[in-house]
mmJSON file of the N, C-alpha and C atoms, coordinates in Angstrom:
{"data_MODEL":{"atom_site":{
"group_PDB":["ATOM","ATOM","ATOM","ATOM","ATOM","ATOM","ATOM","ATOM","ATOM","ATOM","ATOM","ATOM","ATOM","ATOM","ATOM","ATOM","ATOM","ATOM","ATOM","ATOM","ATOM","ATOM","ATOM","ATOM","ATOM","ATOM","ATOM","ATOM","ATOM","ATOM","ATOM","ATOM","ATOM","ATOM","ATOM","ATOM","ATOM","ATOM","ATOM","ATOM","ATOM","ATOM","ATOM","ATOM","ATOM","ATOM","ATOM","ATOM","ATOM","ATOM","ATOM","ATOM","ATOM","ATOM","ATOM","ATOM","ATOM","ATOM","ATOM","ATOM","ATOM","ATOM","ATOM","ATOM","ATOM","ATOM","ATOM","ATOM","ATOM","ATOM","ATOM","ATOM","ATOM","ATOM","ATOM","ATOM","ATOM","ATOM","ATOM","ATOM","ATOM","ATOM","ATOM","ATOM","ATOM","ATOM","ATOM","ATOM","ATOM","ATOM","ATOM","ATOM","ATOM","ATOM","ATOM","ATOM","ATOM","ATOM","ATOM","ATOM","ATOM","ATOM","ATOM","ATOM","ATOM","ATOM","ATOM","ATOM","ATOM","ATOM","ATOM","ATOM","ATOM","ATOM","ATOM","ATOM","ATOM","ATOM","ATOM","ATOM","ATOM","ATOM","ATOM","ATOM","ATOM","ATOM","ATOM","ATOM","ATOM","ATOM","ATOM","ATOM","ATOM","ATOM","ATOM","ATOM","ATOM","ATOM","ATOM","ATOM","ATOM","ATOM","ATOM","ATOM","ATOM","ATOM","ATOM","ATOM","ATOM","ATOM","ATOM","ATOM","ATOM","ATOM","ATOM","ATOM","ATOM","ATOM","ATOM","ATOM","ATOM","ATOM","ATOM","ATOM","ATOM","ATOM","ATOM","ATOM","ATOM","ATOM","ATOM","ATOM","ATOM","ATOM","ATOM","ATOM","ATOM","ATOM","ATOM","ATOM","ATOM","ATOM","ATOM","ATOM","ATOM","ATOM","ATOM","ATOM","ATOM","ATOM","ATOM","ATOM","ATOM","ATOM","ATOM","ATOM","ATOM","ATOM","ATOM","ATOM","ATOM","ATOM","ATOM","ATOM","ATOM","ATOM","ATOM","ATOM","ATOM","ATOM","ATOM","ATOM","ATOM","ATOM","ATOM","ATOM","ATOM","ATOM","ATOM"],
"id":[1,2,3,4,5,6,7,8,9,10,11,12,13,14,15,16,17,18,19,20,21,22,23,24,25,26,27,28,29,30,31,32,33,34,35,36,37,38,39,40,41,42,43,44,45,46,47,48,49,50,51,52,53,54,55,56,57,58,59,60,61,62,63,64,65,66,67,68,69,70,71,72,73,74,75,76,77,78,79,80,81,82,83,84,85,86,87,88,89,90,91,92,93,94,95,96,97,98,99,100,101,102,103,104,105,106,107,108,109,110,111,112,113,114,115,116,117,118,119,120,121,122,123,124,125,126,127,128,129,130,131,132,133,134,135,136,137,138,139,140,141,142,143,144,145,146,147,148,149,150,151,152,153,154,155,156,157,158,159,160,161,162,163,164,165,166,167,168,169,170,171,172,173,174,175,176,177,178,179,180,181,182,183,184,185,186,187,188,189,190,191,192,193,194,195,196,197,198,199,200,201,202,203,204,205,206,207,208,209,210,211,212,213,214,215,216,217,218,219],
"type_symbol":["N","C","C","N","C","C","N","C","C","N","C","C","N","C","C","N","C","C","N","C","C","N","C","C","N","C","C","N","C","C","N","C","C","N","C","C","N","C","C","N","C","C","N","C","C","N","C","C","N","C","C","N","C","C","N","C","C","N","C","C","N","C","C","N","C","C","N","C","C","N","C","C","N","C","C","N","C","C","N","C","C","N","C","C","N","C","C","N","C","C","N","C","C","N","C","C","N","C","C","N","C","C","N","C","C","N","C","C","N","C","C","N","C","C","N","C","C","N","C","C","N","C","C","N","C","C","N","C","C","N","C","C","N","C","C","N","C","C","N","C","C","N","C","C","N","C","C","N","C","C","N","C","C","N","C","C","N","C","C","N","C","C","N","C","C","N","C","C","N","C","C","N","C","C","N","C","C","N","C","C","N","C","C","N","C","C","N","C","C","N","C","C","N","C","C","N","C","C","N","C","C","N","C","C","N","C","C","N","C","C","N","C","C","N","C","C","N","C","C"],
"label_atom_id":["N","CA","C","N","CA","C","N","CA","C","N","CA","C","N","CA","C","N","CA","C","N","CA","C","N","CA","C","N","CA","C","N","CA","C","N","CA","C","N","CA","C","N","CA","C","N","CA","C","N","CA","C","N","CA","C","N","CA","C","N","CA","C","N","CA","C","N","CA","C","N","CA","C","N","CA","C","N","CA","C","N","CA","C","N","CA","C","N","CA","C","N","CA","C","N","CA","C","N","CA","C","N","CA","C","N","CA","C","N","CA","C","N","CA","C","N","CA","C","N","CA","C","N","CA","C","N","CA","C","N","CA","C","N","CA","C","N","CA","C","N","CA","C","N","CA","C","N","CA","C","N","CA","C","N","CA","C","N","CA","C","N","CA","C","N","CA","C","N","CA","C","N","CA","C","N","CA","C","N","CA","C","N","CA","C","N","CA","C","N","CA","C","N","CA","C","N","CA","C","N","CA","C","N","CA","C","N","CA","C","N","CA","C","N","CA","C","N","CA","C","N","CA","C","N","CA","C","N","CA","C","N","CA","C","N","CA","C","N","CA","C","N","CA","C","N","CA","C","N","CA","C","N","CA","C"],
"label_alt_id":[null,null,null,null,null,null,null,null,null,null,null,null,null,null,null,null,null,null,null,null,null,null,null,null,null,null,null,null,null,null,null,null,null,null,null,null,null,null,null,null,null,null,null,null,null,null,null,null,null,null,null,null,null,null,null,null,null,null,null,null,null,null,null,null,null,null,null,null,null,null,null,null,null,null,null,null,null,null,null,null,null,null,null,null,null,null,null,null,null,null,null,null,null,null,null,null,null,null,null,null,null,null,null,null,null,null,null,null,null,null,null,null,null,null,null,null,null,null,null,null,null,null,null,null,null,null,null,null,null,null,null,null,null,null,null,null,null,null,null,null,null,null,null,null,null,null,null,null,null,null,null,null,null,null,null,null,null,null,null,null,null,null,null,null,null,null,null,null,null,null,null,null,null,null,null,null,null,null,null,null,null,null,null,null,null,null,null,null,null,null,null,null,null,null,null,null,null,null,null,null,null,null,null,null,null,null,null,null,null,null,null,null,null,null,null,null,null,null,null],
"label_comp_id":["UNK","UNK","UNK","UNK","UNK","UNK","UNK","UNK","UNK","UNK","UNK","UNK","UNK","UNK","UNK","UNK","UNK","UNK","UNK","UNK","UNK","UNK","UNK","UNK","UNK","UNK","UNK","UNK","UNK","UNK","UNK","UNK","UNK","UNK","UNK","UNK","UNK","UNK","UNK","UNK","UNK","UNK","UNK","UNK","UNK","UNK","UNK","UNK","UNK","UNK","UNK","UNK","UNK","UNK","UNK","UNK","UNK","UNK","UNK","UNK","UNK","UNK","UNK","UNK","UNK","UNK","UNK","UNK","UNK","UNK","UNK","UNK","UNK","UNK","UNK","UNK","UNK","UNK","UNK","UNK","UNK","UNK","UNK","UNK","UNK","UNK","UNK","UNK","UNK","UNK","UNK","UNK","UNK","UNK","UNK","UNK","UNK","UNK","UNK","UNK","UNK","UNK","UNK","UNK","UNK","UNK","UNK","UNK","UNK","UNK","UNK","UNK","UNK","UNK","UNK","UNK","UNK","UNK","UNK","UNK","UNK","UNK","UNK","UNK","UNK","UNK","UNK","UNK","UNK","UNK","UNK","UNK","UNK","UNK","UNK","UNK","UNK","UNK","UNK","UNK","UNK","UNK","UNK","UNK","UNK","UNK","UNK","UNK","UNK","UNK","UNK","UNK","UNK","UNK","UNK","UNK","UNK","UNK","UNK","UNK","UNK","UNK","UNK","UNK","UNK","UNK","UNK","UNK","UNK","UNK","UNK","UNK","UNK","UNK","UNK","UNK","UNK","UNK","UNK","UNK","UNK","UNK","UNK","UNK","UNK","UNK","UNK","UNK","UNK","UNK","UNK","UNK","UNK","UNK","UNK","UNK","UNK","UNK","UNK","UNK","UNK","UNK","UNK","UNK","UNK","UNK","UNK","UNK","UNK","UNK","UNK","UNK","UNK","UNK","UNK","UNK","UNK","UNK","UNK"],
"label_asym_id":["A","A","A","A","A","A","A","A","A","A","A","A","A","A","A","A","A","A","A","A","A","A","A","A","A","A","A","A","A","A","A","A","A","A","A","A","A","A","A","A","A","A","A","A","A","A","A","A","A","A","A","A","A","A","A","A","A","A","A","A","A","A","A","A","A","A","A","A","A","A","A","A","A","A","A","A","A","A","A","A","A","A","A","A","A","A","A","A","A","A","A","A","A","A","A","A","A","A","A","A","A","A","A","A","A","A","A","A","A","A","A","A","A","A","A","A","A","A","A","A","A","A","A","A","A","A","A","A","A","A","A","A","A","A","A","A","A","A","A","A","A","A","A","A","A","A","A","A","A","A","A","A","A","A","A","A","A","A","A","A","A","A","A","A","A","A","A","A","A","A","A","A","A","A","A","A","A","A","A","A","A","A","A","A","A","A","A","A","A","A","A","A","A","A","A","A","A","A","A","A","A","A","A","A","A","A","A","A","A","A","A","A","A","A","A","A","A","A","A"],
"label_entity_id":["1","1","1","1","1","1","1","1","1","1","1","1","1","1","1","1","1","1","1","1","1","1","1","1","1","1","1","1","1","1","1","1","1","1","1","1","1","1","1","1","1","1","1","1","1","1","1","1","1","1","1","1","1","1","1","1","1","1","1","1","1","1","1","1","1","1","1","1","1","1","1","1","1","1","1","1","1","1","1","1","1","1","1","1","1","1","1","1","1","1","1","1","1","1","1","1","1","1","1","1","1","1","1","1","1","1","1","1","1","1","1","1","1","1","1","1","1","1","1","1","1","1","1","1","1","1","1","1","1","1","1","1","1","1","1","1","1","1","1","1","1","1","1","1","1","1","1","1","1","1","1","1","1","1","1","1","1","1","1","1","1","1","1","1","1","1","1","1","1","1","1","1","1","1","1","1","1","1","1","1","1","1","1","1","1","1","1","1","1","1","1","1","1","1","1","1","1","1","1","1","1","1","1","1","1","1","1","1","1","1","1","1","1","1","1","1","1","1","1"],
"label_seq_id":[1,1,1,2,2,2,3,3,3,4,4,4,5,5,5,6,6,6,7,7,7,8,8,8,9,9,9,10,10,10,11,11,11,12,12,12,13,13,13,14,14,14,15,15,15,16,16,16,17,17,17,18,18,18,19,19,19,20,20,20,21,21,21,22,22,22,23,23,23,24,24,24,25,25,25,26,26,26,27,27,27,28,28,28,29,29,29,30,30,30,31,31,31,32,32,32,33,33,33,34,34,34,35,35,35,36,36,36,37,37,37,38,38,38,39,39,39,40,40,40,41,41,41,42,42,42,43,43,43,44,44,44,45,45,45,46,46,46,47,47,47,48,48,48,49,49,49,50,50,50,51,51,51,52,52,52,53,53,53,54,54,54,55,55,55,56,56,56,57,57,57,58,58,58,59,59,59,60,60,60,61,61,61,62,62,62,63,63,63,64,64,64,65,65,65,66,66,66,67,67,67,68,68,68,69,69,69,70,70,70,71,71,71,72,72,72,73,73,73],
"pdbx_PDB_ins_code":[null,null,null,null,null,null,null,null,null,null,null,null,null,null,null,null,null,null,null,null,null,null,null,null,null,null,null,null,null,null,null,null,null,null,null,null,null,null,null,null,null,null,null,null,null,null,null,null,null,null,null,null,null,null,null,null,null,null,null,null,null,null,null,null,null,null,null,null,null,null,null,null,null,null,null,null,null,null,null,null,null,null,null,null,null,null,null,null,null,null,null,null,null,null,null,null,null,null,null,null,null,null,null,null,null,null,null,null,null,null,null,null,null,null,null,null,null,null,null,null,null,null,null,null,null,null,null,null,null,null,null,null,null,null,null,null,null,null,null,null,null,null,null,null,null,null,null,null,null,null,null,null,null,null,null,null,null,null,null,null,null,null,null,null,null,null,null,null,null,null,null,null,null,null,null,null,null,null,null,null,null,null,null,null,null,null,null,null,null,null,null,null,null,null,null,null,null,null,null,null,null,null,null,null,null,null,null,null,null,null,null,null,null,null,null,null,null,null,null],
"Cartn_x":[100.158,100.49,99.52,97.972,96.883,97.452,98.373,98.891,99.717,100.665,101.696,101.341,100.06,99.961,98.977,98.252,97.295,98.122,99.621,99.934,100.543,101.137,101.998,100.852,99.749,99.148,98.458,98.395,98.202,99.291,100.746,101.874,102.257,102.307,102.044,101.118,100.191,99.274,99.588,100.281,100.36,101.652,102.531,103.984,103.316,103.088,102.875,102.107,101.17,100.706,101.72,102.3,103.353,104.207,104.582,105.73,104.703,103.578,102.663,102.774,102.215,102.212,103.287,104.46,105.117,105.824,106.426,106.491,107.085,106.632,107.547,109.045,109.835,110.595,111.591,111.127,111.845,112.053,111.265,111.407,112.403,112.571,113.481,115.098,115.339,116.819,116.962,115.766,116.251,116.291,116.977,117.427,116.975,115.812,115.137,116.33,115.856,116.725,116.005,115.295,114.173,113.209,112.264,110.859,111.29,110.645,111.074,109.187,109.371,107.962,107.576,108.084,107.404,108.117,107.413,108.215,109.147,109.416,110.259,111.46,110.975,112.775,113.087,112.07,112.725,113.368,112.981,113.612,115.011,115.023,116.84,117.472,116.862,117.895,118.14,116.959,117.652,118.62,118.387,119.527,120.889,121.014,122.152,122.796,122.197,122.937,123.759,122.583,123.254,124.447,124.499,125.382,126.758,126.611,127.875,128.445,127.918,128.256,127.781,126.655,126.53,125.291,124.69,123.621,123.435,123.087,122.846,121.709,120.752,119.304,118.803,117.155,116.081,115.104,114.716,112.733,111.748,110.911,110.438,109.041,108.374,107.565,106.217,105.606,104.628,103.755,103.297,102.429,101.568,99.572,99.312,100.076,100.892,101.698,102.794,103.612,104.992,105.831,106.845,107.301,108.378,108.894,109.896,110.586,111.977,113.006,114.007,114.014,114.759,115.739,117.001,118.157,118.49,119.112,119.519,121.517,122.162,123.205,124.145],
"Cartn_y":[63.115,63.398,64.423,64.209,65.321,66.689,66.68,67.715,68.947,67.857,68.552,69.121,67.994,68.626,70.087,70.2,70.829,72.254,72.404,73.271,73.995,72.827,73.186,74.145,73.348,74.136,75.202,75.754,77.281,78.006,77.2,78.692,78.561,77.795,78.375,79.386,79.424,80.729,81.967,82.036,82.66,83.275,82.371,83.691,84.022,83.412,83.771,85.442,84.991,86.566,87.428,87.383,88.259,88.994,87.996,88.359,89.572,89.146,90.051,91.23,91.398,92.969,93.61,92.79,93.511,94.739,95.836,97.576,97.241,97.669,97.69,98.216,99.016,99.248,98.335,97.603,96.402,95.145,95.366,94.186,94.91,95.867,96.388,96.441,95.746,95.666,96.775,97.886,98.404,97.792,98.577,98.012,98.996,98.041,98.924,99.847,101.077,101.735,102.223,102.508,102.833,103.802,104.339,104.945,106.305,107.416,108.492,109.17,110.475,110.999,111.434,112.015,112.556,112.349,112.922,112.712,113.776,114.784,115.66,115.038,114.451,114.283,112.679,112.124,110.908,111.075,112.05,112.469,113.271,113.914,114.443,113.328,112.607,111.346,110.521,110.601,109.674,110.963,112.167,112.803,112.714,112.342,112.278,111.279,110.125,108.833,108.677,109.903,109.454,110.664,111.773,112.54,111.864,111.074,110.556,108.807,109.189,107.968,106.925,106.805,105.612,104.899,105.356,105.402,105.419,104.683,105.973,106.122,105.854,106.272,105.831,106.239,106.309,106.466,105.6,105.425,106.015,106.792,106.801,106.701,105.578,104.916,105.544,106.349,106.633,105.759,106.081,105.148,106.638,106.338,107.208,107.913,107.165,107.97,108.217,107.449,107.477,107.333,107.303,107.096,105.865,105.734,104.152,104.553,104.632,104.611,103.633,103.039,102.621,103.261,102.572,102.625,101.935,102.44,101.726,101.726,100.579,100.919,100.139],
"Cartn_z":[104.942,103.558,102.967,102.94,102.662,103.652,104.901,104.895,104.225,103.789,103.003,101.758,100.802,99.95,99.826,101.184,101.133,101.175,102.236,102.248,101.183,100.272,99.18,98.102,97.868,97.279,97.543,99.209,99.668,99.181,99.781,99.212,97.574,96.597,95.499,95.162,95.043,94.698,95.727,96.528,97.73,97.038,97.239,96.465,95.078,94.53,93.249,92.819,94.013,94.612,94.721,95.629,96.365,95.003,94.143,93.156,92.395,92.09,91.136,91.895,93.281,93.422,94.377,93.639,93.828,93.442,93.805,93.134,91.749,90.914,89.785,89.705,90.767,91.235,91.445,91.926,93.114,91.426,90.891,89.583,88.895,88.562,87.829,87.78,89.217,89.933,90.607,91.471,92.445,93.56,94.518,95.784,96.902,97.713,98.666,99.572,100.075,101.135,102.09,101.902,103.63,103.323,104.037,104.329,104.464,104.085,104.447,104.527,105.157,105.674,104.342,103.541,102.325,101.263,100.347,98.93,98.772,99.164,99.068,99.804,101.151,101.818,100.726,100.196,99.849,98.64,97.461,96.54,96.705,98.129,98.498,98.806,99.287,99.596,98.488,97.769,96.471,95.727,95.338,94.766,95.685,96.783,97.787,97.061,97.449,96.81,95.303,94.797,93.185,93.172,93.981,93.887,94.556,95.694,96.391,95.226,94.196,93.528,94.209,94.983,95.514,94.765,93.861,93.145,91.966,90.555,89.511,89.226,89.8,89.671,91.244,91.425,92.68,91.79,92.504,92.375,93.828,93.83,94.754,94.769,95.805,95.596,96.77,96.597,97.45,98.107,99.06,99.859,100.256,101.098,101.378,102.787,103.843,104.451,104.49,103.914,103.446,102.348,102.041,100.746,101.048,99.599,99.88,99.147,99.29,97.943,97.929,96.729,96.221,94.935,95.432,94.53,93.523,92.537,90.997,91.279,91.918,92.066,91.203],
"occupancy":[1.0,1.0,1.0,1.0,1.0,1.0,1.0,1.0,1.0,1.0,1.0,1.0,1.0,1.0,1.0,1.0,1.0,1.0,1.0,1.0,1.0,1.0,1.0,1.0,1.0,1.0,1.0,1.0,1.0,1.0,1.0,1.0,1.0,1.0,1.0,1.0,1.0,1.0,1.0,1.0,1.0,1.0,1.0,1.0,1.0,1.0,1.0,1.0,1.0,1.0,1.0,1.0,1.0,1.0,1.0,1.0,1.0,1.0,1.0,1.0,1.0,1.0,1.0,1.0,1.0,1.0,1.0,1.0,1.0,1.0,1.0,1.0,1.0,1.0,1.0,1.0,1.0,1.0,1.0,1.0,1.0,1.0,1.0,1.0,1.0,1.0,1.0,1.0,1.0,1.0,1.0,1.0,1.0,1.0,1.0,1.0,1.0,1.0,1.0,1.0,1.0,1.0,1.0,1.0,1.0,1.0,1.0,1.0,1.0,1.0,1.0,1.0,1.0,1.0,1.0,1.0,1.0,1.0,1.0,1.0,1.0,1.0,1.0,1.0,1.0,1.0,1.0,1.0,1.0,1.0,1.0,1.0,1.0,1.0,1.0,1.0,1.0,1.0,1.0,1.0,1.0,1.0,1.0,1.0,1.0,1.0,1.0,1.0,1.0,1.0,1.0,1.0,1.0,1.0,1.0,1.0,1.0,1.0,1.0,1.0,1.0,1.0,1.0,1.0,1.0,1.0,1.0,1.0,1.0,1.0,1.0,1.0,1.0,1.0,1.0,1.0,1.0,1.0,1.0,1.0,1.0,1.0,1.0,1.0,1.0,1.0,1.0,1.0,1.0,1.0,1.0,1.0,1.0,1.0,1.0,1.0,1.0,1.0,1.0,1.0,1.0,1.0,1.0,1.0,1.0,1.0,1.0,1.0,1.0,1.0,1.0,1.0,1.0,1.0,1.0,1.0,1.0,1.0,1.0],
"B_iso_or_equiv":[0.0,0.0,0.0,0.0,0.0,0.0,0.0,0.0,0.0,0.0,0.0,0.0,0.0,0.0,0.0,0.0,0.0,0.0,0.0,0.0,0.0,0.0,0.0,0.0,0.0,0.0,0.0,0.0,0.0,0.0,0.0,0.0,0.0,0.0,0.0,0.0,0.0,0.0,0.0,0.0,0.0,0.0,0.0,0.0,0.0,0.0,0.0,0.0,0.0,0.0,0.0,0.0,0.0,0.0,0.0,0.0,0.0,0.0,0.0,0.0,0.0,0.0,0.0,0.0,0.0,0.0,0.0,0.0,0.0,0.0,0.0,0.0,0.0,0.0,0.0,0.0,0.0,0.0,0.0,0.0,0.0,0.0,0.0,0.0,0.0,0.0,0.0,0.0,0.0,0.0,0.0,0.0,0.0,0.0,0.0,0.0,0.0,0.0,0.0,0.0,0.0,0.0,0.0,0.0,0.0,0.0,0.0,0.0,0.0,0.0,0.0,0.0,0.0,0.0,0.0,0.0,0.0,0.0,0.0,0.0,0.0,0.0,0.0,0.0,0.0,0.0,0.0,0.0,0.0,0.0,0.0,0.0,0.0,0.0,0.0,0.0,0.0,0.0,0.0,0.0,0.0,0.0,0.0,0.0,0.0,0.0,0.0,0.0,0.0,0.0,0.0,0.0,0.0,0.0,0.0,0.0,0.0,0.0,0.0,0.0,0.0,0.0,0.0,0.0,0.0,0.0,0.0,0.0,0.0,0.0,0.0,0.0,0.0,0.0,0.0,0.0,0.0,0.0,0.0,0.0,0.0,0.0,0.0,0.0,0.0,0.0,0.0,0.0,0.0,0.0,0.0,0.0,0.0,0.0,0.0,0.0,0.0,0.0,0.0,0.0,0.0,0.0,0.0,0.0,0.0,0.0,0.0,0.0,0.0,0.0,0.0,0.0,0.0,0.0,0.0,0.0,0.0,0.0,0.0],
"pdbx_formal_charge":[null,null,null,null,null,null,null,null,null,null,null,null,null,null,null,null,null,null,null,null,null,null,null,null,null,null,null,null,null,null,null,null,null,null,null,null,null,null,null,null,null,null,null,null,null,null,null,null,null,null,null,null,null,null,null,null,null,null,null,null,null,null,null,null,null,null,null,null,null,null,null,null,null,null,null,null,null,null,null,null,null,null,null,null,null,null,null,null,null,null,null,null,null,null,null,null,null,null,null,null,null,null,null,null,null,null,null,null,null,null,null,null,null,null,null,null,null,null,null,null,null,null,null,null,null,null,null,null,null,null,null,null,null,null,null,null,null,null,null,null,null,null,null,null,null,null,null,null,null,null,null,null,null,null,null,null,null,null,null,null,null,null,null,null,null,null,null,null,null,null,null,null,null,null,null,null,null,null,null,null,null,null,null,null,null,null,null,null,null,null,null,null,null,null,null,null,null,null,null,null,null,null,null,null,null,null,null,null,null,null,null,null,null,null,null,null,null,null,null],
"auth_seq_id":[1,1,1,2,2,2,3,3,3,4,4,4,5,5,5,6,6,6,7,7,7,8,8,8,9,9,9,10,10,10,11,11,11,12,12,12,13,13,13,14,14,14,15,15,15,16,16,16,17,17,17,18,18,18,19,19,19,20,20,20,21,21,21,22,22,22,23,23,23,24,24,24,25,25,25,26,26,26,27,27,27,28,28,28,29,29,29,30,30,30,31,31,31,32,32,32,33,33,33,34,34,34,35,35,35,36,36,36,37,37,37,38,38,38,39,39,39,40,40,40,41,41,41,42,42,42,43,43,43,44,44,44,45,45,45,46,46,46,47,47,47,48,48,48,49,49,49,50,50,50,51,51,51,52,52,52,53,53,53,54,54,54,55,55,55,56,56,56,57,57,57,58,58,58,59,59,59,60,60,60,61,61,61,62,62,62,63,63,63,64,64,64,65,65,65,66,66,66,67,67,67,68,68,68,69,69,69,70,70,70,71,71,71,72,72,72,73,73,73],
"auth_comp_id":["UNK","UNK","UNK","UNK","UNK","UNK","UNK","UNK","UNK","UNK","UNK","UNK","UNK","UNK","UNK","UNK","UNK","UNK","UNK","UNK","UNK","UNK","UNK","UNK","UNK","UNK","UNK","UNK","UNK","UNK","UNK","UNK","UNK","UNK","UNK","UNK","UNK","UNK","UNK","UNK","UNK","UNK","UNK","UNK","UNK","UNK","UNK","UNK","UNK","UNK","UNK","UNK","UNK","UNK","UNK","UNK","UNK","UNK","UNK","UNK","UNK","UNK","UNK","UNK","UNK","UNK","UNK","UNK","UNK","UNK","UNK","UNK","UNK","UNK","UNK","UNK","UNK","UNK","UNK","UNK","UNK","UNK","UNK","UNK","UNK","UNK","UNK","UNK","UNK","UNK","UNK","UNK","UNK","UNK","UNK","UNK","UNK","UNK","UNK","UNK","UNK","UNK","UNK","UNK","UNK","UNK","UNK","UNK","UNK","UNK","UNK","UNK","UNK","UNK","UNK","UNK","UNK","UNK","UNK","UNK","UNK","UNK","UNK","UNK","UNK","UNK","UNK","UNK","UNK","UNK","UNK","UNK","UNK","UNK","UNK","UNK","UNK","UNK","UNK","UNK","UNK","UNK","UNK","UNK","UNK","UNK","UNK","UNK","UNK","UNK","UNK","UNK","UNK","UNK","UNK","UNK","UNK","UNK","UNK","UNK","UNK","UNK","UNK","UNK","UNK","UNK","UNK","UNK","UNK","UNK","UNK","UNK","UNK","UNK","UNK","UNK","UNK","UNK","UNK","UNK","UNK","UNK","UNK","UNK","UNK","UNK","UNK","UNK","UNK","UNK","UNK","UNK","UNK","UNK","UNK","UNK","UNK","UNK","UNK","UNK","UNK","UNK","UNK","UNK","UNK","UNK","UNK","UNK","UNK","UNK","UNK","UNK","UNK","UNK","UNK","UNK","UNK","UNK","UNK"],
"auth_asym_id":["A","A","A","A","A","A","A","A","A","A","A","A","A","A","A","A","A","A","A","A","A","A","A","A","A","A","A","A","A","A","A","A","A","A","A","A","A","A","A","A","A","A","A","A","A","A","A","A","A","A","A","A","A","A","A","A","A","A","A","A","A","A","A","A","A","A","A","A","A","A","A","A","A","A","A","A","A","A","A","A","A","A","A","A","A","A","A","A","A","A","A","A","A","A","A","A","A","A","A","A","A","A","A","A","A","A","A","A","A","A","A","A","A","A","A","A","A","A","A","A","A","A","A","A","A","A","A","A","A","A","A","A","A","A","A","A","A","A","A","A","A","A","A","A","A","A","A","A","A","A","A","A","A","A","A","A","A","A","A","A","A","A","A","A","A","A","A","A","A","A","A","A","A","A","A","A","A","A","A","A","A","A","A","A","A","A","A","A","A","A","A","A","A","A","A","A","A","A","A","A","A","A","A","A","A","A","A","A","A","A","A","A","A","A","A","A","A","A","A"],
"auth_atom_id":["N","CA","C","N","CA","C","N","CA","C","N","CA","C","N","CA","C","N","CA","C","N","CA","C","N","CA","C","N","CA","C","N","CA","C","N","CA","C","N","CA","C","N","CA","C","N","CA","C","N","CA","C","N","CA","C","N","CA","C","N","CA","C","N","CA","C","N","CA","C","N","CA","C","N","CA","C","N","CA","C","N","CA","C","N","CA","C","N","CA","C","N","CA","C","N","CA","C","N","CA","C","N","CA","C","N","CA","C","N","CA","C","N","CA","C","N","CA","C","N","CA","C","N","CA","C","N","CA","C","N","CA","C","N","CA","C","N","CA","C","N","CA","C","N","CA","C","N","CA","C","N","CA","C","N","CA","C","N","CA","C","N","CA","C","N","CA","C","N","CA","C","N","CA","C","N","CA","C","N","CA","C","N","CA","C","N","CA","C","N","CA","C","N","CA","C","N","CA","C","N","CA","C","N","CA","C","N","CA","C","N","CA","C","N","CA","C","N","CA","C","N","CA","C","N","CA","C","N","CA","C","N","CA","C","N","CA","C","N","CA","C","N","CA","C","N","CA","C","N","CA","C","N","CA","C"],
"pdbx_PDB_model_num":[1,1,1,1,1,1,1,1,1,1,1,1,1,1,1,1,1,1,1,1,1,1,1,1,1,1,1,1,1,1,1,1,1,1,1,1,1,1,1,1,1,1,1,1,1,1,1,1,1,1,1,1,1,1,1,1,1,1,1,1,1,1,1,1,1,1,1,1,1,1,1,1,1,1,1,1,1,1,1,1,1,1,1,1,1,1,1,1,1,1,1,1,1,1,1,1,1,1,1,1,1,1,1,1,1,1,1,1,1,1,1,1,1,1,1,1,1,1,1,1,1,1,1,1,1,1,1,1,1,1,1,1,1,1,1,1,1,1,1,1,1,1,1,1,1,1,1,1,1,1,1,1,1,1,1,1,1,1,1,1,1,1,1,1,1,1,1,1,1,1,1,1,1,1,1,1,1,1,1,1,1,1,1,1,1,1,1,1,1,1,1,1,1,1,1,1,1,1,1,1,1,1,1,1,1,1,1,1,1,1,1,1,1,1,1,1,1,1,1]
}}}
């Protein structure tokens, strides 16, 4: 029983974490779409999406080697 509770109270503070840093992006109701090498190709791909109607907004989320975009669909 000192098991269960010990664990319960690691993963509370533990997601609770997780939710905090998570992208402000991702809280907003975007919807991850994948990694791209830079910010230039990830910003054509988000103008792709919003041009094929599949989109109406992109966020693109830098990292120091990659970028992340997400969609507003």
């Amino acid at each position: 029983m000192r098991k269960v509770i010990s664990a319960l109270s690691l993963t509370g503070p533990a997601a609770a974490a997780a939710l905090l840093l998570a992208p402000s992006a991702q809280a907003a109701g975007y919807v991850y779409v994948g990694m791209y090498p830079s910010a230039a190709a990830c910003d054509a791909a988000g103008q792709g999406y919003v041009a094929r109607g599949q989109a109406v907004g992109y966020f693109c989320d830098a990292t120091p080697t990659t970028t992340r975009l997400s969609i507003w669909a």
